[in-house]
C-alpha positions as CSV (number, residue, x, y, z in Angstrom):
1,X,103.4,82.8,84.1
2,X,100.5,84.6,85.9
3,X,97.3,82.6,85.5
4,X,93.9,84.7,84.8
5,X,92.9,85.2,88.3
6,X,95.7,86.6,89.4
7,X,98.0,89.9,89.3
8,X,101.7,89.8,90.1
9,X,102.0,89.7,93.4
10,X,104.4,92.9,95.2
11,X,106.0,92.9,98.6
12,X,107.5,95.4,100.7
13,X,105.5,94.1,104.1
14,X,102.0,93.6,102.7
15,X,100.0,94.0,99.3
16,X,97.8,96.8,98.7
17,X,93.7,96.0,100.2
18,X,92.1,95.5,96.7
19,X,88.6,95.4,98.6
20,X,89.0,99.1,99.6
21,X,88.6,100.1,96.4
22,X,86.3,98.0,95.5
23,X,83.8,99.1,98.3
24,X,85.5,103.0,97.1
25,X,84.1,102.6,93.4
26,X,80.8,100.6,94.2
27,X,80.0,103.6,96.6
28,X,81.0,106.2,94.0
29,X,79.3,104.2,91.4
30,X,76.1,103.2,92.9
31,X,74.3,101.9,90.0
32,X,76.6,99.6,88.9
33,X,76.4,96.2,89.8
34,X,79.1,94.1,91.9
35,X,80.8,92.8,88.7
36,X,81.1,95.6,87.0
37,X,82.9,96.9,89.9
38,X,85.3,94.6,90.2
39,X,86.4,94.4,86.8
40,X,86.6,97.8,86.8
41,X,89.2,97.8,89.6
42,X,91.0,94.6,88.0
43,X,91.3,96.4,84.8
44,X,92.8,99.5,86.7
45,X,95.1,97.4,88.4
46,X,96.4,95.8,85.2
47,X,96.6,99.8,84.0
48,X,98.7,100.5,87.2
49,X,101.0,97.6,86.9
50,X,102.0,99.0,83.6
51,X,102.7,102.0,85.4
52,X,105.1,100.7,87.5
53,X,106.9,98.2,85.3
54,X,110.4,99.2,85.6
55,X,110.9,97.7,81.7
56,X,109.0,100.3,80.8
57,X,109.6,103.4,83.1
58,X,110.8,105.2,80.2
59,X,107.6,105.1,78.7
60,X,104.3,107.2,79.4
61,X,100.6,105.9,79.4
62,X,97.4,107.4,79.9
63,X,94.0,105.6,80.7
64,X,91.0,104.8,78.8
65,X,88.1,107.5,80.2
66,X,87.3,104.7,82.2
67,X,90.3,103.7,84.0
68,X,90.8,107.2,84.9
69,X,87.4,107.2,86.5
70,X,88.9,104.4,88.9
71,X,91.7,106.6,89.1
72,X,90.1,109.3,90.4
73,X,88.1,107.0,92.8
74,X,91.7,105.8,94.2
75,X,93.3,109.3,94.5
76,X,90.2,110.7,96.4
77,X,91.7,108.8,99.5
78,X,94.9,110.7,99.6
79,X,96.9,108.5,102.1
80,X,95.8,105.5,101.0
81,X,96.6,105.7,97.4
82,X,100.4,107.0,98.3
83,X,100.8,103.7,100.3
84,X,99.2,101.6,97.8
85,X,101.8,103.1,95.2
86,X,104.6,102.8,97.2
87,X,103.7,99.0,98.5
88,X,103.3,98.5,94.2
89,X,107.1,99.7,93.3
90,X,108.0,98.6,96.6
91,X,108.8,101.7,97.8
92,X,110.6,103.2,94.8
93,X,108.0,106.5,93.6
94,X,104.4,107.1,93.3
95,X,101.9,107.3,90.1
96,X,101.4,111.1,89.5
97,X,98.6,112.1,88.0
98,X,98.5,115.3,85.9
99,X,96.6,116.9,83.4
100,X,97.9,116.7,80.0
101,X,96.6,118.0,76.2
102,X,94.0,115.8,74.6
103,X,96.5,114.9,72.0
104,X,99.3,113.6,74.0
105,X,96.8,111.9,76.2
106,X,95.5,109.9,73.0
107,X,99.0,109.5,72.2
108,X,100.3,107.7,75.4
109,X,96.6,105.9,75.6
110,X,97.6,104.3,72.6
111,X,100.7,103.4,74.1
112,X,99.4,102.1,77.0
113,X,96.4,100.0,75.1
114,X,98.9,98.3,72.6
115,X,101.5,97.2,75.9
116,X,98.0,96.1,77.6
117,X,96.9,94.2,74.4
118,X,100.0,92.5,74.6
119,X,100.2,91.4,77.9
120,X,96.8,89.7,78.1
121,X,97.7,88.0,74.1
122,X,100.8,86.8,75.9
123,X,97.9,85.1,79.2
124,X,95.1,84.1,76.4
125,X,93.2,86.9,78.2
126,X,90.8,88.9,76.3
127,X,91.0,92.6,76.2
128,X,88.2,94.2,78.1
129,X,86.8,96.5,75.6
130,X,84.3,98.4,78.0
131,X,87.6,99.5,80.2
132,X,90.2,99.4,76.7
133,X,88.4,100.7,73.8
134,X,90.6,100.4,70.7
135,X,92.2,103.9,70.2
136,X,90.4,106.0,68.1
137,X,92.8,108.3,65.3
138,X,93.3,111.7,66.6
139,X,90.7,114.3,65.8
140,X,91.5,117.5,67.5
141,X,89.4,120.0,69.5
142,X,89.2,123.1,71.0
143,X,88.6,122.3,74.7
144,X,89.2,118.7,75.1
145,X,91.8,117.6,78.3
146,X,92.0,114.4,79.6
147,X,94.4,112.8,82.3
148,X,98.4,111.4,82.2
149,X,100.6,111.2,84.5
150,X,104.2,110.5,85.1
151,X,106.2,108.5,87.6
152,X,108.2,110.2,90.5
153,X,110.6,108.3,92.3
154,X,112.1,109.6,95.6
155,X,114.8,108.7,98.8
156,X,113.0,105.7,99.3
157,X,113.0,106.1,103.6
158,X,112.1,109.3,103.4
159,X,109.2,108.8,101.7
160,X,107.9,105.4,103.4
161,X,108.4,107.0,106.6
162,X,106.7,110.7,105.8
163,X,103.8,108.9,104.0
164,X,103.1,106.8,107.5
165,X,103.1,103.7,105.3
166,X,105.9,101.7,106.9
């Protein structure tokens, strides 16, 4: 069982370089401080690695607004996040993200917060509330989007190899 310091660890040759990120989202986010940043990028790792679960690639999560703002940060460096994605499902797909209705996004947030909730009851971790509010019931509106995203898998070689990952 993973302790609280760590994430499960993924191999294909190497690990993804956490600390780019984290130097990404403290430049992107200037006026937070240090800590702040990195828990922001732990809790977006513990978002991704429920992306790529393959118990639960059936199933479709979206982020907490501030998740997706580490998204973002991540898929601003093109190359980088495609490697990253592919050294996380060791080389089986990368994390799309697209746009989808407020309503479905709150939908699959839910999902998403209720399979993180669980995970961390299962370490005796406490649910960070600042980067997993509790879901809130659905209240429509006229021009509200947020993010989602699904999971596309391809010929495994092809992509390593196209991506200049591997």
């Amino acid at each position: 069982m993973p302790n609280k310091d760590s994430l499960p660890e993924y191999s294909l040759e190497q690990s993804p370089d956490w600390s780019a990120l984290v130097r990404v989202v403290a430049a992107r986010f200037p006026d937070q401080s240090e800590s702040w940043v990195k828990r922001a990028v732990r809790q977006y790792r513990y978002f991704v690695d429920l992306k790529v679960d393959a118990r639960l690639a059936k199933q479709q999560f979206s982020p907490s607004l501030e998740i997706d703002k580490i998204w973002h940060a991540h898929l601003s460096f093109t190359k980088r996040y495609q490697c990253d994605m592919l050294l996380l499902t060791q080389g089986n797909g990368i994390v799309e993200h697209n746009p989808m209705s407020f309503e479905l996004s709150a939908k699959f947030y839910r999902k998403a917060h209720d399979e993180h909730s669980k995970r961390m009851a299962e370490l005796n971790i406490t649910v960070d509330r600042e980067f997993w509010p509790k879901p809130r019931p659905y209240q429509p509106s006229k021009h509200e989007d947020s993010s989602g995203d699904v999971k596309m898998v391809w010929k495994t070689d092809r992509v390593i190899r196209g991506f200049g990952c591997g």
